[in-house]
C-alpha positions in Angstrom: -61.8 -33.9 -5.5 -65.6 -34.9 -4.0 -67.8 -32.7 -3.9 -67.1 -30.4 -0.9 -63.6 -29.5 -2.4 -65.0 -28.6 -6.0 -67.8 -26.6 -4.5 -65.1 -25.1 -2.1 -62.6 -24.4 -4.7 -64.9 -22.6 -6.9 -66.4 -20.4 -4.2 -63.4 -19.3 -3.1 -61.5 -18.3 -6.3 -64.6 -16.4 -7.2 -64.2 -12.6 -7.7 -66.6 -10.9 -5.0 -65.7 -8.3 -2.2 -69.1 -6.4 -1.0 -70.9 -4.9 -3.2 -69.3 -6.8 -6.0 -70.7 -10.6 -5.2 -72.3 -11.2 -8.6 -69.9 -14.1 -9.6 -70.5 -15.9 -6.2 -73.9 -15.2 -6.7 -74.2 -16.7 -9.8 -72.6 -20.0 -8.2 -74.8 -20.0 -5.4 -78.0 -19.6 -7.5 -77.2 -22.4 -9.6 -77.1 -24.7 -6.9 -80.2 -23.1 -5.1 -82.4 -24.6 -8.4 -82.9 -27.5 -6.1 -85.0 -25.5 -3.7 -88.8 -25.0 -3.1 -88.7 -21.4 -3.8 -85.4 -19.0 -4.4 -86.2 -15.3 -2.6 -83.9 -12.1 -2.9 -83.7 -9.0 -1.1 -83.4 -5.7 -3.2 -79.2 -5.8 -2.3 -78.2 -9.1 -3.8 -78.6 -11.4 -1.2 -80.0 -14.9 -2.1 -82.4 -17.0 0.2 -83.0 -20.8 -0.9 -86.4 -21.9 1.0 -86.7 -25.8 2.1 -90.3 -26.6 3.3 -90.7 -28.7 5.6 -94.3 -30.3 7.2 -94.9 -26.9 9.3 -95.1 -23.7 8.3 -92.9 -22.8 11.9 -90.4 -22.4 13.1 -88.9 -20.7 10.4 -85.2 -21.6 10.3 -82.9 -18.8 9.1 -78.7 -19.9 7.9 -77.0 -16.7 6.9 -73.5 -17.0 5.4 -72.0 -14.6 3.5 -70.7 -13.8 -0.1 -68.3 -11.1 0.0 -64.8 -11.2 1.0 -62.4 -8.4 2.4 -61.0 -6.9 -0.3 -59.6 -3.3 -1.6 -61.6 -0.5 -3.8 -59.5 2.0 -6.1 -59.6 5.4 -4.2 -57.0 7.4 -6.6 -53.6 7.6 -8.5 -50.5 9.2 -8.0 -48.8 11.3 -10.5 -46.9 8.0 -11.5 -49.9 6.2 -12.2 -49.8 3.5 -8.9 -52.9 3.0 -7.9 -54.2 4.5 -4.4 -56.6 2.1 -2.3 -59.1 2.3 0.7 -60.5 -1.3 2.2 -63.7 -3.0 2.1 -63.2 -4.9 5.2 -60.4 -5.4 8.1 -57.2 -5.3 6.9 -53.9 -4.9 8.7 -51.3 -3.6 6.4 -48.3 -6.1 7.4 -51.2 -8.7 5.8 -51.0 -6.9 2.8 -47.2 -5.8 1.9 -46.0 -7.3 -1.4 -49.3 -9.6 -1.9 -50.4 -9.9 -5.7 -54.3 -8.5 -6.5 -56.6 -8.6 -9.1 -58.6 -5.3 -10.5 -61.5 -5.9 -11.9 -62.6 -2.9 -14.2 -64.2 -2.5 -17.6 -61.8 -3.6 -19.6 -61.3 -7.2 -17.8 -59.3 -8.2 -14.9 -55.6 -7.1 -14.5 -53.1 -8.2 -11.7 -51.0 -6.1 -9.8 -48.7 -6.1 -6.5 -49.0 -4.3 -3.3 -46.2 -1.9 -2.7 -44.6 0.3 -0.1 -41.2 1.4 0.1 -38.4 -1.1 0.8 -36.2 -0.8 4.0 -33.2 0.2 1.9 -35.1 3.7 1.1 -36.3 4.2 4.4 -33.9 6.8 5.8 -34.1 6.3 9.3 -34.1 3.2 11.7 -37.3 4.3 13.1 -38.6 4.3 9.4 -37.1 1.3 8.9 -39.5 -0.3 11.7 -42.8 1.2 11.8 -45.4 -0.7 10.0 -47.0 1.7 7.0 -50.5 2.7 7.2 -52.7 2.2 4.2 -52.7 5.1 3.2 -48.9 4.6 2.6 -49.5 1.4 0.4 -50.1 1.8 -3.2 -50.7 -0.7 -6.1 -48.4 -1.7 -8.7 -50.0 -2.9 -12.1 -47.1 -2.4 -14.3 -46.3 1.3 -14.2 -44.1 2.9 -16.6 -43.4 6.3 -18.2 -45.1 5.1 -21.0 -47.9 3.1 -19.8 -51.2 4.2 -17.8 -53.2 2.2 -16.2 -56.1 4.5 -16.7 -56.1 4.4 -20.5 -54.9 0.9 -21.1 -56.2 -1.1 -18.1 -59.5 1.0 -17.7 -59.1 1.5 -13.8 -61.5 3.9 -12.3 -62.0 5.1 -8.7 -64.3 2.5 -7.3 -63.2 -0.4 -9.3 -62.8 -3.7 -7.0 -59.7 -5.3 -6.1 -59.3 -9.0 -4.6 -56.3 -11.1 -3.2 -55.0 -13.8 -5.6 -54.9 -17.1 -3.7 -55.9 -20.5 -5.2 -58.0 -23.4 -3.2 -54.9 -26.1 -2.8 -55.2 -29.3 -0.6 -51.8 -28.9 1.4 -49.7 -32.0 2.7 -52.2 -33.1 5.3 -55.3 -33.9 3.1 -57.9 -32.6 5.6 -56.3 -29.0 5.7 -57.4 -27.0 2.9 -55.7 -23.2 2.1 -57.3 -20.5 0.1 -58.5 -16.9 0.2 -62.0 -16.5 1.4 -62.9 -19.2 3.3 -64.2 -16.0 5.5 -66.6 -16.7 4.4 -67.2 -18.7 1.3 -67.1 -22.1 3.2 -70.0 -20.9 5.1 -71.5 -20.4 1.5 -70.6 -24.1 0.7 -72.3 -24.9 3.9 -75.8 -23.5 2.9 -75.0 -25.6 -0.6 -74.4 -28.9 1.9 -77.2 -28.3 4.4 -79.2 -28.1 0.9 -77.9 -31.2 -0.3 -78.1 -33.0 3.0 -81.8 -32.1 3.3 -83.4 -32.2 -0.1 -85.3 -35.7 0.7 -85.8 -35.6 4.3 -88.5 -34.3 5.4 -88.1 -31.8 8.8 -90.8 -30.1 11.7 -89.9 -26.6 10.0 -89.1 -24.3 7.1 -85.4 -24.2 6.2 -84.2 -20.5 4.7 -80.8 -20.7 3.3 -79.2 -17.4 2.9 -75.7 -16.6 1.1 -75.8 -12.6 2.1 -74.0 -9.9 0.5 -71.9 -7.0 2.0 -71.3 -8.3 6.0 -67.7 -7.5 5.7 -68.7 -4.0 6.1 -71.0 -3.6 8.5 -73.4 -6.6 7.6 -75.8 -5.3 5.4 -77.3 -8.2 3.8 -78.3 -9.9 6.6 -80.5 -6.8 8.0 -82.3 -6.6 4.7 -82.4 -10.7 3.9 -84.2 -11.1 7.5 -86.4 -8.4 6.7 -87.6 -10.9 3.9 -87.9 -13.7 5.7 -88.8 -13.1 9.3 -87.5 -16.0 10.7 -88.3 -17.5 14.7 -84.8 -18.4 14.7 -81.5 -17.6 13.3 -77.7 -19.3 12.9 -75.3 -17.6 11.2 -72.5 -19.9 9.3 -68.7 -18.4 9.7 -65.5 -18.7 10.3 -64.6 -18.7 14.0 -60.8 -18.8 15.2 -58.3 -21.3 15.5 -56.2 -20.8 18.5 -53.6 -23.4 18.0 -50.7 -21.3 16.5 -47.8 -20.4 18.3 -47.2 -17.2 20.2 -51.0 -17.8 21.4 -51.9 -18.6 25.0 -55.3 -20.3 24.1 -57.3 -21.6 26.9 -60.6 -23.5 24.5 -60.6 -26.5 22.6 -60.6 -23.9 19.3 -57.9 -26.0 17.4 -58.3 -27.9 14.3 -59.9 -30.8 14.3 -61.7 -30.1 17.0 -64.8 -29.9 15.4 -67.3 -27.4 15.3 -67.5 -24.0 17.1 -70.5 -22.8 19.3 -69.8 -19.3 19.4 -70.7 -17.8 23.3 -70.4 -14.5 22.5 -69.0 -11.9 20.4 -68.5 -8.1 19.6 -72.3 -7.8 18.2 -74.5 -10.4 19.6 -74.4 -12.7 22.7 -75.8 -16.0 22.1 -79.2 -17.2 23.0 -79.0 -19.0 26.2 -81.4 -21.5 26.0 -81.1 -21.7 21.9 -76.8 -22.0 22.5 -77.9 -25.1 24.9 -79.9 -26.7 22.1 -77.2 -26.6 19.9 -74.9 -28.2 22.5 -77.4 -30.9 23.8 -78.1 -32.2 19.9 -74.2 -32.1 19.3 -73.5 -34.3 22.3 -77.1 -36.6 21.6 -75.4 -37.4 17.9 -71.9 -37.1 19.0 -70.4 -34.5 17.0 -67.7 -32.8 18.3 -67.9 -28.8 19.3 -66.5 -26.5 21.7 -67.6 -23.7 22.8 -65.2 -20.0 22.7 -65.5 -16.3 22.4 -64.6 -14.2 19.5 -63.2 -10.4 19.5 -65.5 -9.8 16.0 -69.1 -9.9 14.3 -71.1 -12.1 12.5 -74.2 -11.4 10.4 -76.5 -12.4 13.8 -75.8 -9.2 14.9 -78.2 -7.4 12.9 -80.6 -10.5 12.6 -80.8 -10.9 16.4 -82.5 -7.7 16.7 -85.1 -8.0 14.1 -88.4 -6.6 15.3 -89.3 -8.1 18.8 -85.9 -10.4 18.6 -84.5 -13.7 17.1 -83.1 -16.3 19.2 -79.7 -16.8 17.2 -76.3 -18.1 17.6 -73.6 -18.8 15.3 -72.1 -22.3 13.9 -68.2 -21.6 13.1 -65.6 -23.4 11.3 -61.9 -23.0 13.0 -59.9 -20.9 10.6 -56.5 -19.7 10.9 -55.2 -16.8 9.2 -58.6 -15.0 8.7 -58.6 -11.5 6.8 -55.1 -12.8 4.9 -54.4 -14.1 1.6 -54.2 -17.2 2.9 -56.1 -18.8 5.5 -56.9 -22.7 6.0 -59.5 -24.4 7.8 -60.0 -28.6 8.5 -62.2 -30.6 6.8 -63.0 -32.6 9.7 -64.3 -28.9 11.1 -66.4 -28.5 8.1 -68.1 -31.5 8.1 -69.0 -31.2 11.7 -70.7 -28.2 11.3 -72.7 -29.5 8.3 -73.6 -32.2 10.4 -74.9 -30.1 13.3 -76.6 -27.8 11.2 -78.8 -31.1 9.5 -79.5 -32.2 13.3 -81.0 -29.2 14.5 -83.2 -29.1 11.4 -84.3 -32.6 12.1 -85.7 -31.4 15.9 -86.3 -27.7 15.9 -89.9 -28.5 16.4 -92.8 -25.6 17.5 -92.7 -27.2 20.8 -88.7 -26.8 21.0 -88.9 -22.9 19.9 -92.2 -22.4 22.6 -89.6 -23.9 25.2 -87.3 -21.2 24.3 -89.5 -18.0 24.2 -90.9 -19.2 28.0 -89.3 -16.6 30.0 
């Protein structure tokens, strides 16, 4: 493995759905050591500061720590354990899928259950997809064994997919749990790496964000902290090259990185989204531009004070808010390569051009 695909591998097996990102954090602040200065905000989030030979622009990258995950919400009189989400989750994503609890005794592993067609009594039964509230998790129930007393589980203990980082049959296509969004967490680590001796027109904030899973939290507070001029949030976007999908973008792996146009919280910057685009043809990376039905942590950064012109770097992913999911290495490397371009010429006289309505 080089170095992308440790750093990958160890992000995404980490345990951390929001509110409960300490072992990502403790990943992401060993490799922030490197920085000029390491900042916080008061919910977890981390910010890794890059100087550069101006004070301005300050250059904000927000990706986030948490993944979509499960919280325990009760028990039935068996002892299975009742859940609610933290995150989007549909249930036929989540039927018969192994977990991980973490509580105070240690982590446990479980299965998600519902009941099997052969005890469904009718056909209509048979066919409807459960709600959650249906679902239940299994971590070894007996008559004799309760997982309250021997396991420790509480209400509010944190539950996690299981799903290892493996390199599949094509070597560039990577599969895991949380790539959404730990590979945009291993692309603040690569921007870091890729700029730690150059020297750049600006000031380079790096933050890996807590929480954005539900309702992106961290990246409110984090650009409270640092006020940037402008903002790019690192995240999955969507891969549309599966089948049963009439896609008309160039969103397909290996087809580099996305330039998100809009979404459900945020429509990107005009003249900042035609930056990105001009210094991705000028050092010929491949892009494509698309719309995605979701949010990303610009939302609430975009909106800071008198405004942040922002936009959002994705990596294709297919399979997002599973427990599995893959994205292209190609993809990934793109994007890191974009992100290290624009640092190299956002320049005051750039971010003037952009504020001259």
């Amino acid at each position: 493995m080089d170095r992308t695909e440790k750093l990958l591998k160890e992000l995404v097996e980490a345990f951390g759905p929001p509110g409960f990102e300490d072992e990502v954090r403790e990943i992401v602040k060993r490799e922030f050591q490197r920085a000029d200065e390491v900042l916080t905000d008061r919910l977890g989030s981390v910010i890794a500061v890059k100087r550069g030979t101006s004070e301005r622009p300050r250059i904000l990258f927000a990706g986030h720590m948490d993944e979509v995950g499960l919280i325990v919400k009760g028990f039935t009189k068996e002892g299975f354990v009742k859940v609610e989400a933290l995150g989007g989750w549909t249930t036929d994503q989540l039927i018969g899928q192994r977990v991980r609890v973490r509580t105070q005794k240690g982590d446990f592993y479980g299965v998600i259950g519902t009941l099997p067609p052969h005890l469904r009594r009718s056909e209509e039964e048979r066919r409807k997809l459960p709600e959650l509230k249906e679902l239940f998790v299994d971590f070894g129930v007996d008559k004799d064994f309760d997982v309250r007393k021997e396991l420790g589980i509480r209400i509010g203990d944190p539950i996690v997919p299981v799903g290892d980082f493996l390199v599949t049959g094509n070597p560039k296509v990577y599969m895991a749990k949380a790539f959404d969004d730990r590979e945009g967490v291993a692309r603040l680590v690569r921007i870091l790496d890729e700029i730690e001796n150059q020297s750049h027109p600006n000031t380079v904030y790096l933050a890996a964000v807590v929480q954005e899973e539900v309702g992106l939290r961290g990246a409110g507070t984090s650009a409270w902290v640092v006020e940037p001029d402008v903002a790019i949030a690192l995240d999955v976007s969507l891969a549309e090259d599966v089948p049963g999908l009439e896609s008309y973008t160039d969103a397909r792996f290996g087809g580099g990185v996305t330039i998100v146009v809009t979404d459900r919280t945020m429509v990107a910057h005009r003249r900042f989204r035609d930056f990105l685009v001009s210094v991705a043809e000028e050092e010929n990376i491949p892009y494509h531009l698309a719309t995605v039905m979701g949010g990303y942590d610009t939302g609430r950064i975009h909106l800071l004070r008198e405004g942040v012109p922002s936009a959002v770097l994705g990596v294709p992913s297919r399979y997002i808010h599973g427990f599995n999911s893959m994205i292209h290495r190609d993809d990934f490397d793109a994007a890191v390569k974009l992100a290290v371009a624009l640092i190299q010429r956002l320049d005051e006289k750039t971010l003037k051009d952009f504020l001259a309505y």
